[in-house]
C-alpha positions as CSV (number, residue, x, y, z in Angstrom):
1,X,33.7,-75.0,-41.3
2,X,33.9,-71.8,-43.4
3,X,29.8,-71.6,-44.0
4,X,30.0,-72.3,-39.8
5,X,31.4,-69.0,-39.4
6,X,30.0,-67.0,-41.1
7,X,26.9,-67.7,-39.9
8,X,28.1,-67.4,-36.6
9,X,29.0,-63.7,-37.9
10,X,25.7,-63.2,-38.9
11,X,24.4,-63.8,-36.1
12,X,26.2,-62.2,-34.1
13,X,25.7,-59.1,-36.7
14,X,22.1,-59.4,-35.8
15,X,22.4,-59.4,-32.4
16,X,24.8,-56.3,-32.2
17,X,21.9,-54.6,-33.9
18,X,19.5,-55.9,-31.5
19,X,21.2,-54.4,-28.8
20,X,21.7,-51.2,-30.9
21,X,17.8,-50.6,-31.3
22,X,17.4,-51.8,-27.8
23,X,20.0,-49.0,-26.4
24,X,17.9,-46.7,-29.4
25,X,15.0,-47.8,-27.4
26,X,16.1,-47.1,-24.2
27,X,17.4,-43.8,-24.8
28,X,14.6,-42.5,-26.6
29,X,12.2,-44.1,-23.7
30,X,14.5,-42.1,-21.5
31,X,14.5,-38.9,-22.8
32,X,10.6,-39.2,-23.6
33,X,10.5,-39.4,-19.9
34,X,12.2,-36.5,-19.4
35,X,9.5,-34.6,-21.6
36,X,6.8,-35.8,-19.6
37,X,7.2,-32.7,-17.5
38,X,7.5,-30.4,-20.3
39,X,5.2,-29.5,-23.2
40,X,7.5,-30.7,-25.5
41,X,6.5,-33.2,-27.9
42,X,8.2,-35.8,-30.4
43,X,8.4,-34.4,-33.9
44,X,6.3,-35.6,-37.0
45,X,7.5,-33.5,-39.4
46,X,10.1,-30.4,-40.1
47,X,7.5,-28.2,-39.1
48,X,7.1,-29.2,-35.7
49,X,10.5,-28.1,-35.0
50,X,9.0,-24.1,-34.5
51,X,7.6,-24.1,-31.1
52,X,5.4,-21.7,-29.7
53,X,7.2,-19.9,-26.7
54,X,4.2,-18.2,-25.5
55,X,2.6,-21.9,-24.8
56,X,5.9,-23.1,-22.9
57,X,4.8,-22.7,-19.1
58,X,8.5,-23.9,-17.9
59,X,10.2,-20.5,-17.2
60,X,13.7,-20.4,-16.0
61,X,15.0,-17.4,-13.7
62,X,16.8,-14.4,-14.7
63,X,18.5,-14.0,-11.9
64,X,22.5,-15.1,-11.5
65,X,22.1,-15.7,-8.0
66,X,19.4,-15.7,-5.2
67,X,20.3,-12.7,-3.9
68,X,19.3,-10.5,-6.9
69,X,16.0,-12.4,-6.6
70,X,15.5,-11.0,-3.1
71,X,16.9,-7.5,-3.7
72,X,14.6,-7.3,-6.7
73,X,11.7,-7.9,-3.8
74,X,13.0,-6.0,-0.9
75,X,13.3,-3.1,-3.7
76,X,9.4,-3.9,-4.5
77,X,8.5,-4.1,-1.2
78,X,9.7,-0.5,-1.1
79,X,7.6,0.4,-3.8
80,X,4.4,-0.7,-2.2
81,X,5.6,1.0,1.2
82,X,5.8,4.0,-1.1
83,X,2.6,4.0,-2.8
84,X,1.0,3.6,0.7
85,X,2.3,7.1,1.7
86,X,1.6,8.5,-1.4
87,X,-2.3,7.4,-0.9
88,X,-2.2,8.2,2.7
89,X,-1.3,11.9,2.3
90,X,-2.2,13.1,-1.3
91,X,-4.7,10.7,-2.7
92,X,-7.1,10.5,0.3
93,X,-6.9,14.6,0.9
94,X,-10.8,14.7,-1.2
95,X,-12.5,12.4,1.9
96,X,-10.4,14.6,4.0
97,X,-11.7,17.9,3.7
98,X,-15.7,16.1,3.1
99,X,-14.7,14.2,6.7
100,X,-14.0,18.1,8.1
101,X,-16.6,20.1,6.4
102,X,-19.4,17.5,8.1
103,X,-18.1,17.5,11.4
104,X,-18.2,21.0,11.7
105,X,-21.4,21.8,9.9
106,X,-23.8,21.9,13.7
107,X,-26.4,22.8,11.8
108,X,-25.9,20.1,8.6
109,X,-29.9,17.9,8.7
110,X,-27.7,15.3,6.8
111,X,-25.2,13.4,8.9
112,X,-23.4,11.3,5.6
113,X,-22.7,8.0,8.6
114,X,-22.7,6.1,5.5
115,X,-20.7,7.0,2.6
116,X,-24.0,6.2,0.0
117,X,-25.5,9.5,0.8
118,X,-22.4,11.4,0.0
119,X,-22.1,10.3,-3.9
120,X,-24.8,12.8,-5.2
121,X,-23.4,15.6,-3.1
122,X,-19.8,14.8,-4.8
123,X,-21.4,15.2,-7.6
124,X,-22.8,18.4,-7.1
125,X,-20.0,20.3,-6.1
126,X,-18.2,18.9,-8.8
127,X,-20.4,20.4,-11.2
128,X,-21.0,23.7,-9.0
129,X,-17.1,24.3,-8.4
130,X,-15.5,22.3,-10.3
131,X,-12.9,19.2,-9.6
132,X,-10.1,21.0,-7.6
133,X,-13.4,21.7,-5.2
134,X,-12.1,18.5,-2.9
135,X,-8.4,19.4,-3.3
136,X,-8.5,22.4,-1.3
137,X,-6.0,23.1,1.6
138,X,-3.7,20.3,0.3
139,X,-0.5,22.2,0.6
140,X,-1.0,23.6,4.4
141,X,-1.5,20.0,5.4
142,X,1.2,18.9,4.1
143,X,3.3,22.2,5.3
144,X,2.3,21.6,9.1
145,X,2.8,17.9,8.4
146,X,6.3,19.0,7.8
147,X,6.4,21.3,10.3
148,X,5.4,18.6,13.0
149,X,8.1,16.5,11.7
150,X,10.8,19.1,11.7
151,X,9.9,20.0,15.1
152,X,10.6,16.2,16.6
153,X,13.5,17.0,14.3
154,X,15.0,19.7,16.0
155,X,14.2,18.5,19.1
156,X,15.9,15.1,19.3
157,X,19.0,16.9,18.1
158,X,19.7,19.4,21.1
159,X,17.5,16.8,23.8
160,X,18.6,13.3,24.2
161,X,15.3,12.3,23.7
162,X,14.7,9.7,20.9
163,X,12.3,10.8,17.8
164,X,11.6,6.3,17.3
165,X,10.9,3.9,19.4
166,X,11.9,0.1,18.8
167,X,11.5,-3.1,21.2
168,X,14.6,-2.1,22.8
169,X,13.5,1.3,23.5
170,X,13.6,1.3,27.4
171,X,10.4,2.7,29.9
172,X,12.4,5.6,30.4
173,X,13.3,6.4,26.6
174,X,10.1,5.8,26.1
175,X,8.3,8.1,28.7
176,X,11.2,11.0,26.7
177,X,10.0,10.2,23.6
178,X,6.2,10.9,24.8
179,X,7.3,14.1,25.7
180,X,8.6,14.8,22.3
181,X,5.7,14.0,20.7
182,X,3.6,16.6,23.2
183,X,6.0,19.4,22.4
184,X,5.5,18.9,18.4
185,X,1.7,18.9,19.3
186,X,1.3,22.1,20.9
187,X,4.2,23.7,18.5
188,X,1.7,23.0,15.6
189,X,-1.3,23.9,17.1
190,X,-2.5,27.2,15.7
191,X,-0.6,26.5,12.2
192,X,-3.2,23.5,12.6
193,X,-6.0,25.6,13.4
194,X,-4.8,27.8,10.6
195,X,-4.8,24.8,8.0
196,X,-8.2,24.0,9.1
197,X,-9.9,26.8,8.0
198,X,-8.4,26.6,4.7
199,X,-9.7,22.6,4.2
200,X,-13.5,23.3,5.2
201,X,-14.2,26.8,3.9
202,X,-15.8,27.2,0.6
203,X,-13.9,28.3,-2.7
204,X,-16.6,30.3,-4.1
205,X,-17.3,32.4,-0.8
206,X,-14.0,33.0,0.5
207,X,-10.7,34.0,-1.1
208,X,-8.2,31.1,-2.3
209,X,-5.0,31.4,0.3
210,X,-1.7,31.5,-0.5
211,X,0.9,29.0,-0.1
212,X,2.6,30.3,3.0
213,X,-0.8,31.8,3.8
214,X,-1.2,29.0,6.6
215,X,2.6,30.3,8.7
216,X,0.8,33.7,8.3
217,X,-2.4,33.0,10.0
218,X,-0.9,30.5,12.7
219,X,1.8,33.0,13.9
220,X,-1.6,35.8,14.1
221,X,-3.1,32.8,16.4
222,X,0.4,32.3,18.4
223,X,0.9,35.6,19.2
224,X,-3.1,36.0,20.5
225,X,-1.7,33.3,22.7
226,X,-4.1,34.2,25.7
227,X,-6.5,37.0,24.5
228,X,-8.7,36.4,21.6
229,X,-7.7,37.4,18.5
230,X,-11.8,38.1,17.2
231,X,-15.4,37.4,18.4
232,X,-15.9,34.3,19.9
233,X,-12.3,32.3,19.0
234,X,-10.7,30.4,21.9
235,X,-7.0,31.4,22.9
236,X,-4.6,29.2,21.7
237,X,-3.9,28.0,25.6
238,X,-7.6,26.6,25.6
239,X,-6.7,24.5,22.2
240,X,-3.1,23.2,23.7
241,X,-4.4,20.8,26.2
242,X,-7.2,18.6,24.0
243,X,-5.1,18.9,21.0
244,X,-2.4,17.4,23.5
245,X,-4.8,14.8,25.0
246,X,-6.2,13.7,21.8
247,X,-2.8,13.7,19.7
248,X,-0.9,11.3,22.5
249,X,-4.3,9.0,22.7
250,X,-4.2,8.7,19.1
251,X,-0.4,7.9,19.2
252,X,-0.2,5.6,22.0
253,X,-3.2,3.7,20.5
254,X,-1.6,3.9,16.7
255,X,1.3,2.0,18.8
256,X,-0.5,-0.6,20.6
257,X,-2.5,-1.7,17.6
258,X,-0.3,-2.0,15.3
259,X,2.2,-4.1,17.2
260,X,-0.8,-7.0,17.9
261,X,-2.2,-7.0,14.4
262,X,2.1,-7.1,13.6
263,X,2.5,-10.4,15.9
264,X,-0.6,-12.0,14.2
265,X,0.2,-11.9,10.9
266,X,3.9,-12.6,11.4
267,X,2.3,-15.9,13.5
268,X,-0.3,-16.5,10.7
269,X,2.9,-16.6,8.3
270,X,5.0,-19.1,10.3
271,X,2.0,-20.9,10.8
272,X,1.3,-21.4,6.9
273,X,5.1,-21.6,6.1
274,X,5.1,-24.7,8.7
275,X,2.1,-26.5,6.8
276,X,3.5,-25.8,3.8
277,X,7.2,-27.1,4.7
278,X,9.2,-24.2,3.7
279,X,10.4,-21.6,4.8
280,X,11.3,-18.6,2.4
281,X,14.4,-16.9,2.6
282,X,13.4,-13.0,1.6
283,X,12.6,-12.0,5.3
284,X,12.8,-8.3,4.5
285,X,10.3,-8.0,1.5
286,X,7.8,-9.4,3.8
287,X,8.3,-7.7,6.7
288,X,7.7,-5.1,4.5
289,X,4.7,-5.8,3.1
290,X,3.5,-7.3,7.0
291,X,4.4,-3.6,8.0
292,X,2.1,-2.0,5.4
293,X,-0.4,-3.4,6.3
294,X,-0.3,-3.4,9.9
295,X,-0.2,0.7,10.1
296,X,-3.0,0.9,8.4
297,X,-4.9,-1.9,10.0
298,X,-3.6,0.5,13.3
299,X,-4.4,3.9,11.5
300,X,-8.2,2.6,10.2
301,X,-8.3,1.3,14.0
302,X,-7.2,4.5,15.2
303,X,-9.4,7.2,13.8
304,X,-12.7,5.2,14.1
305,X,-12.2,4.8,17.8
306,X,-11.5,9.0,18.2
307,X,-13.8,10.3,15.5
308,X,-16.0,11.9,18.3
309,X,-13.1,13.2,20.0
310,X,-11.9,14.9,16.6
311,X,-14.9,16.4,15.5
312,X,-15.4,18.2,19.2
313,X,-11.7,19.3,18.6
314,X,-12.3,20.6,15.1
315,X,-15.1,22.6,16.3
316,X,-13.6,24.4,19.5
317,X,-10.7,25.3,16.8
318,X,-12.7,26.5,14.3
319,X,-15.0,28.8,16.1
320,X,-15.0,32.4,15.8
321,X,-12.8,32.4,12.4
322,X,-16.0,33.3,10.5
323,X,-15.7,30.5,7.8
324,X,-18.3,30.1,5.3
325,X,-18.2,26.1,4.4
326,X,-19.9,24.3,1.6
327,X,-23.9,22.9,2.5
328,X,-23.5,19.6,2.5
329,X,-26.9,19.1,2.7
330,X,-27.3,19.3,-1.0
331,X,-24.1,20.4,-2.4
332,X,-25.6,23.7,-4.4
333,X,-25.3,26.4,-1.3
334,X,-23.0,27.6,1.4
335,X,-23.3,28.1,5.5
336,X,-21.3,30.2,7.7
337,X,-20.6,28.3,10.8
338,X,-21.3,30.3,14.0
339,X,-20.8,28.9,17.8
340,X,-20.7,30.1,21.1
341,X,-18.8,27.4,23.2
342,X,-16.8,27.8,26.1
343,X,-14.9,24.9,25.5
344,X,-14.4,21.2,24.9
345,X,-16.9,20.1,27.8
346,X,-19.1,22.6,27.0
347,X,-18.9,21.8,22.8
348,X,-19.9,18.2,23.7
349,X,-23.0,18.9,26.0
350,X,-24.6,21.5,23.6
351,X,-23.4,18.8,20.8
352,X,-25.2,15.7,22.6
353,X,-28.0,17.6,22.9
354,X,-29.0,19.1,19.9
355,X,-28.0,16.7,17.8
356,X,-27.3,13.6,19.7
357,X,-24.6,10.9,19.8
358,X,-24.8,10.5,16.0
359,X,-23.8,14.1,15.8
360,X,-20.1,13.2,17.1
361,X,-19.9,10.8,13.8
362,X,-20.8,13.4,11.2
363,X,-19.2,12.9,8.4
364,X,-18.4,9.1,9.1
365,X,-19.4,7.9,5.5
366,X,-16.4,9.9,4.1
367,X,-13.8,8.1,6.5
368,X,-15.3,4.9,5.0
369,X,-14.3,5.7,1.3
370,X,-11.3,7.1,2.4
371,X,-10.3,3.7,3.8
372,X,-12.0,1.9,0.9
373,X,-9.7,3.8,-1.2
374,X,-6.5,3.6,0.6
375,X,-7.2,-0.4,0.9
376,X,-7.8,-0.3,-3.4
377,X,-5.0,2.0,-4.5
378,X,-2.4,-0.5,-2.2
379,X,-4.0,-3.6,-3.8
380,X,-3.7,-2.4,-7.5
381,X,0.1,-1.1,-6.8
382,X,0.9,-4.3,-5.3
383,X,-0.8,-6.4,-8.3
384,X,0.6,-4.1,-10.6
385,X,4.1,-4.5,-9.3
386,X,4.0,-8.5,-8.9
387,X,2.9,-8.2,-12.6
388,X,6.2,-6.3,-13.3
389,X,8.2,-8.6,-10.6
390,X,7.1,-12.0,-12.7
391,X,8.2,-10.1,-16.2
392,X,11.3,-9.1,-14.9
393,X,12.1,-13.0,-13.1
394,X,10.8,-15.0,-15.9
395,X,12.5,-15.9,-19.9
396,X,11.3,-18.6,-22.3
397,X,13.0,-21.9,-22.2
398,X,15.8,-23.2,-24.5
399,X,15.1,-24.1,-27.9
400,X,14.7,-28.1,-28.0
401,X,15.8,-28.1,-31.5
402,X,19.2,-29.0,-30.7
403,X,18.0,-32.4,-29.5
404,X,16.8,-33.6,-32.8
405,X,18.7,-34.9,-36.0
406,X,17.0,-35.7,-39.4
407,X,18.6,-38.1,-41.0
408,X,18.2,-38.2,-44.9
409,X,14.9,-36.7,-46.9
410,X,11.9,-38.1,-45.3
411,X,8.5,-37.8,-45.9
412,X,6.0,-35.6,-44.8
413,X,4.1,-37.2,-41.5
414,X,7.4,-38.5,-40.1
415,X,10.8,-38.4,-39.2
416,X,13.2,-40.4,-37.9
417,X,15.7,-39.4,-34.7
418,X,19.0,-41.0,-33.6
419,X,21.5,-40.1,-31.2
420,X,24.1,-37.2,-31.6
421,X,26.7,-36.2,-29.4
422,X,25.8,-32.5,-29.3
423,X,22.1,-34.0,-28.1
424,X,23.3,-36.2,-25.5
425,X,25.3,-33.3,-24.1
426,X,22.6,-30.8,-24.1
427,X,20.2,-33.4,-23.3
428,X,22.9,-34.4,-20.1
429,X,23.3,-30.1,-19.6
430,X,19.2,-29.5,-19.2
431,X,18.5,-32.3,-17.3
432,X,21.8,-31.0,-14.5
């Protein structure tokens, strides 16, 4: 009876442990599963338990909540809105004054359509003049630029007129704000003129302006407002009306543009988001980025369709100042640019026919690499600031060593693990 029992006990003994390496079994089958996702790995040896973080592709956020995620990215949508401005109004001033200095040169035998046959001249006046060569007249543009904006300021204060338009903006608020726009035109017009002259003309035959130099020479213009102020320069009142006409066209087409390519790409992102099954949540980063791009889908749009328009207004305004520009013909010499027109019908006839239609897109190669640049400069910022973005939302994952226990000395190739409570919590807290 007594031997009966106690094997009875043994047996029993033996099937506890069964069920012991079976539940040992389980669990580690179980957590191996777990891994499967993960680069982690089962351990052969103490070694093993130093991990390389830089090989763990399983980041976790930063972030305490989703909300600092999407203010991080509204704040770097920001950033690329900025360096779009930047680029737009500093960076791009070079192809600016090559872009003037061709389309008033009548007399240039080199039109530069393409921007290939401009390189070698960049060159030259780089070694002739020197680097600040292209960066001439920076400060007057960016003075009446000012000006034109201070101007729509002043006005939209003491007028109920509104200085921006939305999609509630009513026919009537929007005919006001039209009129705005035409008042800041012709307000800027000689100090435009004036700025002109100081882009194109050459720094080696003609003295560097001063700062203010620009409000000096516009107010001379303004107050010549209907008699000319020397030889054959127009009166300001003959300038008003096509810097008018072409300022509100290029507006009003800026407008239109950039609301369709808007609409697209917003429809091209609900279209992908649909196939996709998702729909993301940081609205206002990407309307941002949406809107970058869209003004300067509307600006590229914008200035190719008027560049025959701007270089007949260019002309009428720089005639009779007595400029000397730089030959960009070949980059070494200077011209002094000498008209005789009467006015902007009679600038396009004698344009048309000594030098033809390709006369009114002199200079069009240096719009190109403008663009080309404008469209680099916002692609590198906005890699360069998702590079920054993914640093600042990503840290390596937890150690793993708190899910192992060695129990005893063992050798070297292997290692035995068991259960611990502290595992099976953190194992239960990772998982959650």
């Amino acid at each position: 009876m007594y031997n009966h029992q106690m094997a009875g006990l043994e047996d029993y003994g033996r099937y506890l442990e069964d069920e012991d390496e079976l539940d040992n079994a389980r669990f580690l089958s179980a957590y191996k599963s777990t891994l499967d996702d993960a680069p982690y790995q089962f351990i052969n040896s103490e070694r093993d338990l130093t991990l390389p973080l830089q090989k763990h592709k399983n980041v976790q956020p930063l972030y305490e909540s989703p909300d600092d995620e999407i203010s991080l990215r509204k704040y770097l949508g920001a950033s690329v809105n900025l360096i779009s401005l930047i680029t737009e109004n500093l960076l791009c001033h070079p192809f600016l004054v090559l872009r003037r200095q061709c389309q008033v040169h009548h007399a240039a035998r080199r039109y530069h359509v393409v921007p290939i046959t401009l390189l070698p001249v960049i060159v030259h006046l780089h070694q002739r003049q020197g680097v600040t060569t292209l960066w001439k007249g920076i400060g007057s543009v960016l003075l009446v630029r000012g000006m034109t904006l201070a101007v729509e300021d002043v006005i939209s204060k003491f007028t109920p007129w509104p200085k921006e338009i939305n999609a509630k903006t009513t026919v009537k608020q929007f005919g006001q704000h039209l009129l705005l726009k035409c008042i800041s035109i012709a307000a800027v017009v000689p100090f435009y003129s004036a700025s002109l002259v100081e882009t194109v003309q050459s720094d080696i035959a003609s003295e560097k302006p001063g700062i203010f130099d620009v409000f000096r020479e516009g107010a001379s213009r303004l107050l010549s407002w209907s008699v000319p102020q020397k030889g054959r320069m127009l009166p300001v009142w003959a300038l008003v009306g096509p810097s008018i006409s072409l300022g509100l066209s290029k507006y009003v087409c800026q407008l239109f543009v950039r609301g369709i390519s808007t609409r697209i790409m917003c429809r091209r992102v609900t279209f992908y988001e649909e196939r996709r099954g998702a729909r993301t949540r940081d609205f206002a980063a990407q309307s941002q980025v949406i809107e970058v791009y869209s003004t300067m889908i509307s600006l590229m749009a914008t200035e190719m369709i008027f560049y025959p328009f701007e270089t007949i207004l260019h002309r009428i305004q720089l005639q009779g100042t007595r400029t000397i520009i730089d030959n960009l013909d070949s980059g070494y010499s200077v011209v002094p640019i000498l008209t005789s027109y009467e006015g902007v019908v009679d600038c396009y006839r004698q344009t048309l026919a000594s030098e033809g239609v390709s006369g009114l897109y002199k200079g069009f190669g240096a719009m190109m690499l403008q663009f080309a640049a404008h469209v680099a400069v916002i692609k590198l910022g906005k890699w360069f600031i998702t590079q920054i973005s993914e640093l600042m939302s990503s840290k390596p994952p937890a150690k793993v060593v708190e899910f192992y226990k060695l129990e005893g000395k063992t050798p070297v190739g292997s290692a035995t693990m068991s259960r611990s409570i502290s595992g099976i919590s953190s194992l239960s807290e990772e998982i959650s």
